[in-house]
Biopython code that builds the backbone (N, CA, C, O; Angstrom):
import numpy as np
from Bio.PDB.StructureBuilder import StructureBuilder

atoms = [
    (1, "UNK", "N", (0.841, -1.171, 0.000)),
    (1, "UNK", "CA", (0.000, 0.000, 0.000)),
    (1, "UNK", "C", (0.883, 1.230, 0.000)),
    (1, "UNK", "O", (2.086, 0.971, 0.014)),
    (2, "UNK", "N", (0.529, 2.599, -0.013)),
    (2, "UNK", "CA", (1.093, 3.425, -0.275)),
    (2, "UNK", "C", (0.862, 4.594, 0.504)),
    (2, "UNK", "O", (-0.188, 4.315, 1.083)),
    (3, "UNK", "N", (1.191, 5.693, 0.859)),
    (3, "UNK", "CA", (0.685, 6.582, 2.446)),
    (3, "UNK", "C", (1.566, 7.823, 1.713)),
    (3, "UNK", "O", (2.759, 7.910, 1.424)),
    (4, "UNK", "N", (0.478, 8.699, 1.554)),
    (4, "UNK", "CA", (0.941, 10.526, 1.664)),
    (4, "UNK", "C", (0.135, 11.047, 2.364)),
    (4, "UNK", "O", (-0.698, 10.464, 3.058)),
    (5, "UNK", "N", (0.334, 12.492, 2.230)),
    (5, "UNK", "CA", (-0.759, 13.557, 2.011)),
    (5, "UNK", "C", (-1.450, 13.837, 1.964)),
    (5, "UNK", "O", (-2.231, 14.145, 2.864)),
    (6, "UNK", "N", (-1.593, 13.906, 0.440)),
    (6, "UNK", "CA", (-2.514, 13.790, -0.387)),
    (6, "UNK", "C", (-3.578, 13.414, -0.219)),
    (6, "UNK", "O", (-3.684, 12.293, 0.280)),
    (7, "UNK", "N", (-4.833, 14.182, -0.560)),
    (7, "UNK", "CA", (-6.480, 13.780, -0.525)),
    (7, "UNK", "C", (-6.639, 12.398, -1.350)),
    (7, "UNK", "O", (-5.827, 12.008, -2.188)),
    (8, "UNK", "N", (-7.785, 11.745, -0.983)),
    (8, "UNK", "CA", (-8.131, 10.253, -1.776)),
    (8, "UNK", "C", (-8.022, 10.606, -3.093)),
    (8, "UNK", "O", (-7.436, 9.985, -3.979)),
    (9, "UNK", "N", (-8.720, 11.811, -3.183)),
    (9, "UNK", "CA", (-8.978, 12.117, -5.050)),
    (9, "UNK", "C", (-7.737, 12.185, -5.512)),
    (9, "UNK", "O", (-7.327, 11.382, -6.351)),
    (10, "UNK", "N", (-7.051, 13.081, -5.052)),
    (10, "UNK", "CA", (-5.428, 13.104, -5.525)),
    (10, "UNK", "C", (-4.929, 11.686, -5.607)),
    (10, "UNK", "O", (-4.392, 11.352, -6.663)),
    (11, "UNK", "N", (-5.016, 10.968, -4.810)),
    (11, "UNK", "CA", (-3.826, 9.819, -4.775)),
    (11, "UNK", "C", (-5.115, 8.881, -6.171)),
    (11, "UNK", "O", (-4.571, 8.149, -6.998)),
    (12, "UNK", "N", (-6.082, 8.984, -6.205)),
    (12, "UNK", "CA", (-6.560, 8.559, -6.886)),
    (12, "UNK", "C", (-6.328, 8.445, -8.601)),
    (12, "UNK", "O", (-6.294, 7.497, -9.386)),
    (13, "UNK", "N", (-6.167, 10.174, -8.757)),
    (13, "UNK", "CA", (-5.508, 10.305, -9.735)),
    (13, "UNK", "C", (-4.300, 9.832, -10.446)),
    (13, "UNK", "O", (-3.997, 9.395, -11.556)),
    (14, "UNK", "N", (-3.493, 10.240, -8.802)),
    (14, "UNK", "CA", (-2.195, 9.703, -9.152)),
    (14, "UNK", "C", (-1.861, 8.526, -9.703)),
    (14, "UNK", "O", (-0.992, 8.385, -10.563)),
    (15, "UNK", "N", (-3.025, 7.030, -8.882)),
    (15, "UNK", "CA", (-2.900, 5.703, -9.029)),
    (15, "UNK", "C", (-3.234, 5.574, -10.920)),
    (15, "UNK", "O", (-2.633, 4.873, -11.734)),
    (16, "UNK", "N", (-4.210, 6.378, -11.116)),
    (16, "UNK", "CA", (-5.128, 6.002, -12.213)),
    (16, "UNK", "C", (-3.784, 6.586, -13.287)),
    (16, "UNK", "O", (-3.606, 5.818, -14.232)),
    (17, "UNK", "N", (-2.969, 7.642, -13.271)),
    (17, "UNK", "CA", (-1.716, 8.127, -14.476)),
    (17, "UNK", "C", (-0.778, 7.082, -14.127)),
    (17, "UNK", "O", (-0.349, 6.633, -15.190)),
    (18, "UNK", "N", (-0.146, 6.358, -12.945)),
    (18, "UNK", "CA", (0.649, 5.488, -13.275)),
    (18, "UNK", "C", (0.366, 4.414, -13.209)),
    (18, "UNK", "O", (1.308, 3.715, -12.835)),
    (19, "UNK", "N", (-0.814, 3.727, -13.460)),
    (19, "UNK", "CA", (-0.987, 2.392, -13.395)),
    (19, "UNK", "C", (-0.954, 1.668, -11.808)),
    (19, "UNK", "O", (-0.816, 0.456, -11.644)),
    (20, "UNK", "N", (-1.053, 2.310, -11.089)),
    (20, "UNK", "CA", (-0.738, 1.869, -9.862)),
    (20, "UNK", "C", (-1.852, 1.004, -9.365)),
    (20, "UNK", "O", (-2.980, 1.477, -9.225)),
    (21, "UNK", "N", (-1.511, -0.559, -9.023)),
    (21, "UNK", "CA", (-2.721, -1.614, -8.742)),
    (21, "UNK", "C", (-2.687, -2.384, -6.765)),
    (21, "UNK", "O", (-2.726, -3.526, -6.307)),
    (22, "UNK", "N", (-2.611, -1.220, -6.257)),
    (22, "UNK", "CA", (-2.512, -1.015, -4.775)),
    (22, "UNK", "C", (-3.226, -0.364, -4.504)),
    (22, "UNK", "O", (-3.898, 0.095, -5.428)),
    (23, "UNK", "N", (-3.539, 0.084, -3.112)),
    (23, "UNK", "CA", (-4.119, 0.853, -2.249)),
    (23, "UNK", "C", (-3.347, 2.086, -2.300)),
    (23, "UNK", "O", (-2.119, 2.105, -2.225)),
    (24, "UNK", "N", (-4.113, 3.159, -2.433)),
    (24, "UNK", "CA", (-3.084, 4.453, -1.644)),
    (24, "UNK", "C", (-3.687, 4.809, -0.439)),
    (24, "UNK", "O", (-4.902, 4.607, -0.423)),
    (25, "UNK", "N", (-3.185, 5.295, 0.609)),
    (25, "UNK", "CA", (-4.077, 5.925, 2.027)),
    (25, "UNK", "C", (-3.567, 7.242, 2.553)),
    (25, "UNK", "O", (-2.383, 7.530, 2.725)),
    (26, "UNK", "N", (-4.694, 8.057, 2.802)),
    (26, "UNK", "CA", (-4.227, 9.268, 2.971)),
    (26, "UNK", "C", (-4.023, 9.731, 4.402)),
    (26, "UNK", "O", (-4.918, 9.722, 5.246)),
    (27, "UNK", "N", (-2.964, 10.076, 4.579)),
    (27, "UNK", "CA", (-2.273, 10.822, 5.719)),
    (27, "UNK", "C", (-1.917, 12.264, 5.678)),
    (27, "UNK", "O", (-0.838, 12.735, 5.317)),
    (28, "UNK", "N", (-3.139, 13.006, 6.165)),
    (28, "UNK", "CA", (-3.510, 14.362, 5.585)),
    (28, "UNK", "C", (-3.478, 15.172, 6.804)),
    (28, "UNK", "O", (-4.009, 16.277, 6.914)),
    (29, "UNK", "N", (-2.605, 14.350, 8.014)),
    (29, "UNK", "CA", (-2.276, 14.645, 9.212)),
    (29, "UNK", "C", (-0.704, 14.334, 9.616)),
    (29, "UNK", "O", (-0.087, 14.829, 10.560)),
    (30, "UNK", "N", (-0.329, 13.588, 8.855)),
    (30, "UNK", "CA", (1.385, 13.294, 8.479)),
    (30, "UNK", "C", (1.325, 12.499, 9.599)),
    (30, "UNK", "O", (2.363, 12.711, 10.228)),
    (31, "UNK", "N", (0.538, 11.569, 10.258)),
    (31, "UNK", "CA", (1.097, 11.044, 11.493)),
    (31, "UNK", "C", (1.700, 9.259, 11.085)),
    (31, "UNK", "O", (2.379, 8.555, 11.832)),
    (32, "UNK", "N", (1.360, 9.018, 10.164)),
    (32, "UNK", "CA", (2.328, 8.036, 9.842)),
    (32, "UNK", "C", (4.082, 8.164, 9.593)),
    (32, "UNK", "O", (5.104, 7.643, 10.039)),
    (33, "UNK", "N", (3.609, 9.433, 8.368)),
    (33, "UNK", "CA", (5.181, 9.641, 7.607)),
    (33, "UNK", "C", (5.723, 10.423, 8.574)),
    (33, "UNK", "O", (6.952, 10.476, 8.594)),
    (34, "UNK", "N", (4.910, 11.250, 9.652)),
    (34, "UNK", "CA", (6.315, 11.015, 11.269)),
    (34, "UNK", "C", (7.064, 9.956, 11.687)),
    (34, "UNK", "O", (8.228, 9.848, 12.072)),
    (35, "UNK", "N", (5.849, 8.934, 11.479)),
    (35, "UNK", "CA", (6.674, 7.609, 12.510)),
    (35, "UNK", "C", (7.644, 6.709, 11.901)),
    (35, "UNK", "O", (8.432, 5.924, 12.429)),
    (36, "UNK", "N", (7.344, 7.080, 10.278)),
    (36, "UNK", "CA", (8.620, 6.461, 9.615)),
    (36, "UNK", "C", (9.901, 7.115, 9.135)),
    (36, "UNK", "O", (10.748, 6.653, 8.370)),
    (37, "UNK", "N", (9.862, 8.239, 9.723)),
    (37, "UNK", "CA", (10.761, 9.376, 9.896)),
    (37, "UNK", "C", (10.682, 9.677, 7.844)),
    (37, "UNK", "O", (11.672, 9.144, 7.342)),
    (38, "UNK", "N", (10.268, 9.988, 7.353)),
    (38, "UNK", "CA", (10.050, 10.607, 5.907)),
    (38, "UNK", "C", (9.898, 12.372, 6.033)),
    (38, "UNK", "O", (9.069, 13.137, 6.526)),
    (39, "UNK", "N", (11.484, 12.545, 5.128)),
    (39, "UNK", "CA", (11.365, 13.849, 4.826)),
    (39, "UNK", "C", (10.663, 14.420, 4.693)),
    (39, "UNK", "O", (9.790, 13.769, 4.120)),
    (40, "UNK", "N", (10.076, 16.247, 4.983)),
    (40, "UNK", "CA", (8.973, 17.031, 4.311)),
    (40, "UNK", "C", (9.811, 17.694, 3.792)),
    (40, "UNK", "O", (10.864, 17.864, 4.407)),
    (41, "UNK", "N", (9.629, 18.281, 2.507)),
    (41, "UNK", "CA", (10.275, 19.276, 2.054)),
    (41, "UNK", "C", (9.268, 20.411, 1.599)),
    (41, "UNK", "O", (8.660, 19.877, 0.671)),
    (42, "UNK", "N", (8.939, 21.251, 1.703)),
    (42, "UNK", "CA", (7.435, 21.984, 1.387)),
    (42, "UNK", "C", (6.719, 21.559, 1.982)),
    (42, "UNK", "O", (6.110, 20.978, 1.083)),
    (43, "UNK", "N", (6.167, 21.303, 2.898)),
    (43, "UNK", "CA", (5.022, 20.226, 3.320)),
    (43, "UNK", "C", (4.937, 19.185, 2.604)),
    (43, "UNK", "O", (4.100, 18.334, 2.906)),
    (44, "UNK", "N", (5.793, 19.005, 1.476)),
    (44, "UNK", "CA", (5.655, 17.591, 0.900)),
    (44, "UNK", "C", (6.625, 16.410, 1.356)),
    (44, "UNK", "O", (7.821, 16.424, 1.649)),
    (45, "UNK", "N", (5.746, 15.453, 1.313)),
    (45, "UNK", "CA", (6.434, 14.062, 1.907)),
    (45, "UNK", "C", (7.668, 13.464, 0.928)),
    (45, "UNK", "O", (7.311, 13.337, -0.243)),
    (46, "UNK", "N", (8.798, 13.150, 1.157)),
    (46, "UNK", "CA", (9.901, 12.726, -0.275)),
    (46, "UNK", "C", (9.207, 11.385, -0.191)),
    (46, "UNK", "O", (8.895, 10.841, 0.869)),
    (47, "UNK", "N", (8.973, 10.860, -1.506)),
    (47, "UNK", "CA", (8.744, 9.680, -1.764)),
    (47, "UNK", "C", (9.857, 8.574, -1.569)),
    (47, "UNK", "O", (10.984, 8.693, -2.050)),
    (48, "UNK", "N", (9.460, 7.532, -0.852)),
    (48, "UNK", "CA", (10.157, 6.395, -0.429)),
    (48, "UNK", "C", (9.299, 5.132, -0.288)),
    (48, "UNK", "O", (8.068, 5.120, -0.297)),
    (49, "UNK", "N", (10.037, 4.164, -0.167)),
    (49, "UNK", "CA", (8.869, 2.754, 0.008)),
    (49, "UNK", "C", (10.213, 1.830, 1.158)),
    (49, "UNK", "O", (11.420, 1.592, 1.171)),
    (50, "UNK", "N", (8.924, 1.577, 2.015)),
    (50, "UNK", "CA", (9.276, 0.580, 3.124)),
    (50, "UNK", "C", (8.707, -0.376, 2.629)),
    (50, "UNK", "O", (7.589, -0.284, 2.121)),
    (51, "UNK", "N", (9.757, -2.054, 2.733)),
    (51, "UNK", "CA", (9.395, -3.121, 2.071)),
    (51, "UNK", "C", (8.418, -3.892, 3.820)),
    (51, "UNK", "O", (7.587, -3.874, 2.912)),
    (52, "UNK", "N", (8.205, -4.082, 4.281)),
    (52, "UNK", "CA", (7.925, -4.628, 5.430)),
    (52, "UNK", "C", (7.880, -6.505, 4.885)),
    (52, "UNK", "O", (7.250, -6.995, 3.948)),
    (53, "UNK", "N", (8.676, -7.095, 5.753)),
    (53, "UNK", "CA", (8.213, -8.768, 5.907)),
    (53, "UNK", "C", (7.467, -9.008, 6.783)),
    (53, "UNK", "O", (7.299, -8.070, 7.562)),
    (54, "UNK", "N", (6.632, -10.402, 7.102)),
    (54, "UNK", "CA", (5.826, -10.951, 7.200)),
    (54, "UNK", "C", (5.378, -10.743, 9.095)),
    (54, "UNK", "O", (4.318, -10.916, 9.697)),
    (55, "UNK", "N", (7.021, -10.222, 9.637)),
    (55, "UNK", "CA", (6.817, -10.194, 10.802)),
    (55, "UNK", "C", (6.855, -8.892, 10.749)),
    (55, "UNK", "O", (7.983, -8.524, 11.077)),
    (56, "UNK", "N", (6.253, -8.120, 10.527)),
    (56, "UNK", "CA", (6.253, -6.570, 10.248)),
    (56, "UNK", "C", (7.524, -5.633, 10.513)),
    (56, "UNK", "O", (7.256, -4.494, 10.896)),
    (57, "UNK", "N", (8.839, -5.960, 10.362)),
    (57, "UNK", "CA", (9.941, -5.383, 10.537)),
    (57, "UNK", "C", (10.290, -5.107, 9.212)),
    (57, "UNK", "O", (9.962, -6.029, 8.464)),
    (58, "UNK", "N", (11.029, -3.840, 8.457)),
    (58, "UNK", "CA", (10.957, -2.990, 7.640)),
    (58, "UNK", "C", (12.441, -4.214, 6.911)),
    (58, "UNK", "O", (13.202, -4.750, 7.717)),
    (59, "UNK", "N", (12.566, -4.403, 5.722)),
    (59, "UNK", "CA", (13.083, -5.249, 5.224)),
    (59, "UNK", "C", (13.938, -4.651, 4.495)),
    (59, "UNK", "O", (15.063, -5.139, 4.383)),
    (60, "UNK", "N", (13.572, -3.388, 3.796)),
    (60, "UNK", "CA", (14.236, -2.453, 3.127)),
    (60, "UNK", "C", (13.466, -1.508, 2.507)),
    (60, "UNK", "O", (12.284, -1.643, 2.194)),
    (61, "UNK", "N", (14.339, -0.298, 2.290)),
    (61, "UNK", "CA", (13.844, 1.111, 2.088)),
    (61, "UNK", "C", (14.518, 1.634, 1.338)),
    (61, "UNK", "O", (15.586, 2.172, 1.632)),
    (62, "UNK", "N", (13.737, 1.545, -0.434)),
    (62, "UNK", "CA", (14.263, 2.250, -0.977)),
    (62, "UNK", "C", (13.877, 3.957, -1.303)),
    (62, "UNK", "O", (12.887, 4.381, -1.899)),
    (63, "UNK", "N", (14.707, 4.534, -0.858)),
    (63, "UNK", "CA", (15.245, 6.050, -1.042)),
    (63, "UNK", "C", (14.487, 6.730, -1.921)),
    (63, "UNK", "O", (13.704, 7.594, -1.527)),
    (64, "UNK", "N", (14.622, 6.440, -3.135)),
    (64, "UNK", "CA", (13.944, 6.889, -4.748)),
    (64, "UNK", "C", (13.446, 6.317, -4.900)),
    (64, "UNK", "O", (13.636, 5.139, -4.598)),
    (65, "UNK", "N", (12.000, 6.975, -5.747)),
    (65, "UNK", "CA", (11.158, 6.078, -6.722)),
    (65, "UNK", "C", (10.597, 6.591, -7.683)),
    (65, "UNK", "O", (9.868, 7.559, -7.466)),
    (66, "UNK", "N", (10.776, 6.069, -9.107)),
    (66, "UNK", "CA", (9.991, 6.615, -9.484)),
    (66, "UNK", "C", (8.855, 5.534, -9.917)),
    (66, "UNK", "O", (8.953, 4.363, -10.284)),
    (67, "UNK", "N", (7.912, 6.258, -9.759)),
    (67, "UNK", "CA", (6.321, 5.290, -10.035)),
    (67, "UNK", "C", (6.709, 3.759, -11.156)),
    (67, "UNK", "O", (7.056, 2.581, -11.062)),
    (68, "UNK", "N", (6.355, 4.793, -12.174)),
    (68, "UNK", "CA", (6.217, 3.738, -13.253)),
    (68, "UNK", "C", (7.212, 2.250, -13.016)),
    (68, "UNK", "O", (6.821, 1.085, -13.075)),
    (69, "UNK", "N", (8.506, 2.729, -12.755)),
    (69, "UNK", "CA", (9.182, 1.011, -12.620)),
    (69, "UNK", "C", (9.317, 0.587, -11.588)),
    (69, "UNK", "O", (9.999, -0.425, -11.424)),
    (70, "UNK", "N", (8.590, 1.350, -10.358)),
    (70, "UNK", "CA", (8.905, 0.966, -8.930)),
    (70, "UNK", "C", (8.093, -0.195, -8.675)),
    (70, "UNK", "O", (8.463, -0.935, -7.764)),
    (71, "UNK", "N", (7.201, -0.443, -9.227)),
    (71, "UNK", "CA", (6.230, -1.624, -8.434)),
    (71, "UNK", "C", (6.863, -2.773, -9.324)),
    (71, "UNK", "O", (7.107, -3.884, -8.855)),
    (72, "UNK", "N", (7.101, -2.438, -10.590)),
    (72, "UNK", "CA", (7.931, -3.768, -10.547)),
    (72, "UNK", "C", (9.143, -4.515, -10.030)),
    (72, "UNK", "O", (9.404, -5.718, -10.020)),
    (73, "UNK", "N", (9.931, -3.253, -9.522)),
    (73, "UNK", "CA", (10.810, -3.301, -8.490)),
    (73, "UNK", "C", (10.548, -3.818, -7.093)),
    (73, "UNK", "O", (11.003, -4.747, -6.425)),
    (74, "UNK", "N", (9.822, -3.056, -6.936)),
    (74, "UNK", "CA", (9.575, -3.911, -5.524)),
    (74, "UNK", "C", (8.749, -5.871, -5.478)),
    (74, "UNK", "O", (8.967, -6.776, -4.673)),
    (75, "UNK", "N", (7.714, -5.827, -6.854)),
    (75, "UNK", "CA", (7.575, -7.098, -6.919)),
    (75, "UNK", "C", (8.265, -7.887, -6.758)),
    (75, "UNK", "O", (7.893, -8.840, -6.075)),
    (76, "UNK", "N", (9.681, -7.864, -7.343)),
    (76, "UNK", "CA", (10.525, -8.539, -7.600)),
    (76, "UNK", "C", (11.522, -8.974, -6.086)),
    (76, "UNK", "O", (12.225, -9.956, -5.846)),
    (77, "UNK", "N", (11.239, -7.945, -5.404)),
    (77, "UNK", "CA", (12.333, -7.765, -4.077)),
    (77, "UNK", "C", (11.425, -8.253, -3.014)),
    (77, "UNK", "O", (11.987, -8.517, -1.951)),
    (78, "UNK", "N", (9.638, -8.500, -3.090)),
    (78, "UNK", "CA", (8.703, -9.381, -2.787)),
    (78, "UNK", "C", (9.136, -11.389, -2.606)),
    (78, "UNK", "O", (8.750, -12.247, -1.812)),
    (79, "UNK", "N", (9.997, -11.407, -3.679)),
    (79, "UNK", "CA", (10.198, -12.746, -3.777)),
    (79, "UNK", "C", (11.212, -13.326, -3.133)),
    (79, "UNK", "O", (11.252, -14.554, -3.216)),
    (80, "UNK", "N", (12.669, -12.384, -2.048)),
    (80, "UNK", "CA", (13.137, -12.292, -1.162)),
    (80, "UNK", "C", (12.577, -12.223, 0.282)),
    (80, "UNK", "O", (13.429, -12.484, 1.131)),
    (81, "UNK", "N", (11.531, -11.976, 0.684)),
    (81, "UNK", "CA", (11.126, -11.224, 1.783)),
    (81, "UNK", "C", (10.206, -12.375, 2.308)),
    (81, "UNK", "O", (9.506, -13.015, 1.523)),
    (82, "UNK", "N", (10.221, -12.607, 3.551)),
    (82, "UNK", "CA", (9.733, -13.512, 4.106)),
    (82, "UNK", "C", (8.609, -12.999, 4.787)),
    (82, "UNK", "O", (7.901, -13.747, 5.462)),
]
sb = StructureBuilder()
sb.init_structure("model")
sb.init_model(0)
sb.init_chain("A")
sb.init_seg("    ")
for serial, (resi, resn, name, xyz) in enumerate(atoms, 1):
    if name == "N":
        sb.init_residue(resn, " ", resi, " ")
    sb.init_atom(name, np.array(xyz, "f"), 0.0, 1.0, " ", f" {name:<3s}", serial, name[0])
structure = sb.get_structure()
């Protein structure tokens, strides 16, 4: 799943221009992307993705993303992760 800002409609949009076949959820109070310590820069959140495994401990975090090849990226780093 995926966590900003951003209003539903927005992330909605967003999902619907990059193909995105996840959940997005909005944190329009930042109290998640506090707890995962995620940059604001403008009030905006820097995009990052926490991989979480099965025992909910963060598996890896990649830094950059950009949309379009990230979910296949991370699919792939899915097949590592327990």
């Amino acid at each position: 799943m995926g966590v900003s800002k951003d209003t539903v409609e927005a992330q909605e949009k967003f999902a619907k221009k990059n193909g995105l076949t996840f959940p997005l959820l909005a944190d329009s109070k930042g109290e998640v992307i506090r707890r995962y310590g995620v940059d604001l820069a403008f009030g905006i959140a820097k995009r990052k993705t926490f991989l979480i495994d099965s025992k909910g401990k963060i598996a890896k975090i990649y830094e950059s993303v950009t949309p379009k090849k990230h979910a296949a990226e991370v699919a792939e780093a899915l097949k590592d992760v327990g």
